[in-house]
C-alpha positions in Angstrom: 58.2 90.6 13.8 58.0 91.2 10.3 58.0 94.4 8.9 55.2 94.5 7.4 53.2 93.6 10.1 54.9 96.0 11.9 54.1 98.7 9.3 50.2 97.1 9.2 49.5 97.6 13.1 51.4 101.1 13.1 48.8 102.1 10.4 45.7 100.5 11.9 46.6 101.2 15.5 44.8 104.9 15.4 41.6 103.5 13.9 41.4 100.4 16.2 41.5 102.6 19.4 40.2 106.2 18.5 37.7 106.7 20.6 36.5 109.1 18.2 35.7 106.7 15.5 31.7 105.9 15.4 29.9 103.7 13.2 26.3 103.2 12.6 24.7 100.7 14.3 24.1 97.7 12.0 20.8 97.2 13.6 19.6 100.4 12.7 20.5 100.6 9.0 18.7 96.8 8.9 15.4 98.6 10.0 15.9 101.5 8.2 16.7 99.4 4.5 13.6 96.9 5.6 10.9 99.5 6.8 12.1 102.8 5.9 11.2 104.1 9.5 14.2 105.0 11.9 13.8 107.5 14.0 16.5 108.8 16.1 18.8 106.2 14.3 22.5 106.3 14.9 23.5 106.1 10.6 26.4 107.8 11.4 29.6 106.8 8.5 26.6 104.4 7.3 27.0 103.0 3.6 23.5 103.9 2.0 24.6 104.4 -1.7 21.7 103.9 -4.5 19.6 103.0 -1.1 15.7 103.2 -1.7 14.0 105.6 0.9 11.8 106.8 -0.9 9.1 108.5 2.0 11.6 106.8 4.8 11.3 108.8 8.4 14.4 109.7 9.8 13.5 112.6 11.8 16.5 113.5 14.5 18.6 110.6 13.3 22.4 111.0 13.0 23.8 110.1 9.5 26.5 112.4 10.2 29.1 111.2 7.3 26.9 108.7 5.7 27.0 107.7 1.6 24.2 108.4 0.6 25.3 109.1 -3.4 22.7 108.2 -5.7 20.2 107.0 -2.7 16.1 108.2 -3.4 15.4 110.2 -0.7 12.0 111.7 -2.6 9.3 112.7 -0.1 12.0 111.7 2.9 11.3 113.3 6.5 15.2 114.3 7.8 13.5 116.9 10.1 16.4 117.3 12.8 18.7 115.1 11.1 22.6 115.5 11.6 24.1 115.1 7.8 27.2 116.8 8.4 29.9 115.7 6.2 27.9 113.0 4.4 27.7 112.5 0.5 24.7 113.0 -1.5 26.3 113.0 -4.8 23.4 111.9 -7.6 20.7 111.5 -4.4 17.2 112.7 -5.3 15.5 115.1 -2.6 12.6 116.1 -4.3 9.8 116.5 -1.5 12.1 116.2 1.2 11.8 117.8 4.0 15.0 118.9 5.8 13.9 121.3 8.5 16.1 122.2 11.4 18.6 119.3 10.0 22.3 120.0 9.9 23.2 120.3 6.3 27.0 121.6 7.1 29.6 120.5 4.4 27.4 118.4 2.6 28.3 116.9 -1.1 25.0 117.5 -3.3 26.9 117.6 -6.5 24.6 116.7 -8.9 21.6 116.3 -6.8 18.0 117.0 -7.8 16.4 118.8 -4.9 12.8 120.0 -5.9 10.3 121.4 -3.4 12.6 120.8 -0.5 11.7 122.3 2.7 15.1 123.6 4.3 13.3 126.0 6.4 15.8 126.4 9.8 18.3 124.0 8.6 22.1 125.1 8.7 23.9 124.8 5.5 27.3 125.8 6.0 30.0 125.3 2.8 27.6 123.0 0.7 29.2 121.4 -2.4 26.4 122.0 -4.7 28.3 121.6 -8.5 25.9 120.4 -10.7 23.0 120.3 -8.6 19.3 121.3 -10.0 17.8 122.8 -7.0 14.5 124.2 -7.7 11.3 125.7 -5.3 13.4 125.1 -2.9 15.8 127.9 -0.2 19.4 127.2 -1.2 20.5 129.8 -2.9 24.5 130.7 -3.4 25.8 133.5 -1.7 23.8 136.9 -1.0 20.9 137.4 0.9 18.0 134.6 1.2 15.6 134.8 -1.8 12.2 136.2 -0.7 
């Protein structure tokens, strides 16, 4: 065998069987671009960059690692949403609500996020450089703002 193929299969050998390794579900991220309703969606690693979702309802779905830079999420429901990990670089969250959602490591630099409702929601080591956050409960460091 060649030894570049060789070196090709050695690389993609632990992504082809890591049981670990999740993707969306195509299906789902085709209802959600087309009616902007997915509920309990699996969006998980999904590519949504400059996506549209403007008032889209994705309570409890899992978008855990999903692009999401530069998508419109204005007036969005991601009550109980899993965003772990995922990128909202440039997104707009103004009237979204994020309730209860898992907010944990998520990229928001340079995100506009007014009147958000974060009420519950776990936001553990946000990247928030160069957001404008206003109205809205993410505050840096110290105690929650009353």
């Amino acid at each position: 065998m060649k030894p570049s193929i060789v070196a090709i299969l050695g690389l993609l050998t632990p992504i082809l069987f890591n049981p670990d390794i999740k993707a969306a579900n195509p299906d789902h991220i085709q209802q959600l671009l087309s009616t902007r309703e997915c509920q309990g969606c699996d969006l998980s690693g999904a590519n949504l960059t400059a996506a549209h979702l403007i008032g889209a309802d994705l309570r409890d779905a899992n978008l855990k690692g999903a692009n999401l830079t530069e998508a419109n999420l204005e007036g969005a429901d991601l009550t109980g949403t899993n965003l772990e990990g995922a990128n909202l670089t440039s997104s707009m969250l103004t009237n979204a609500t994020l309730n209860s959602s898992i907010l944990d490591n998520v990229n928001l630099t340079k995100a506009i996020i007014y009147d958000a409702d974060v009420s519950g929601a776990s936001m553990m080591a946000l990247i928030i450089d160069g957001a404008e956050i206003f109205y809205t409960g993410i505050s840096v460091g110290g105690e929650s703002p009353e």
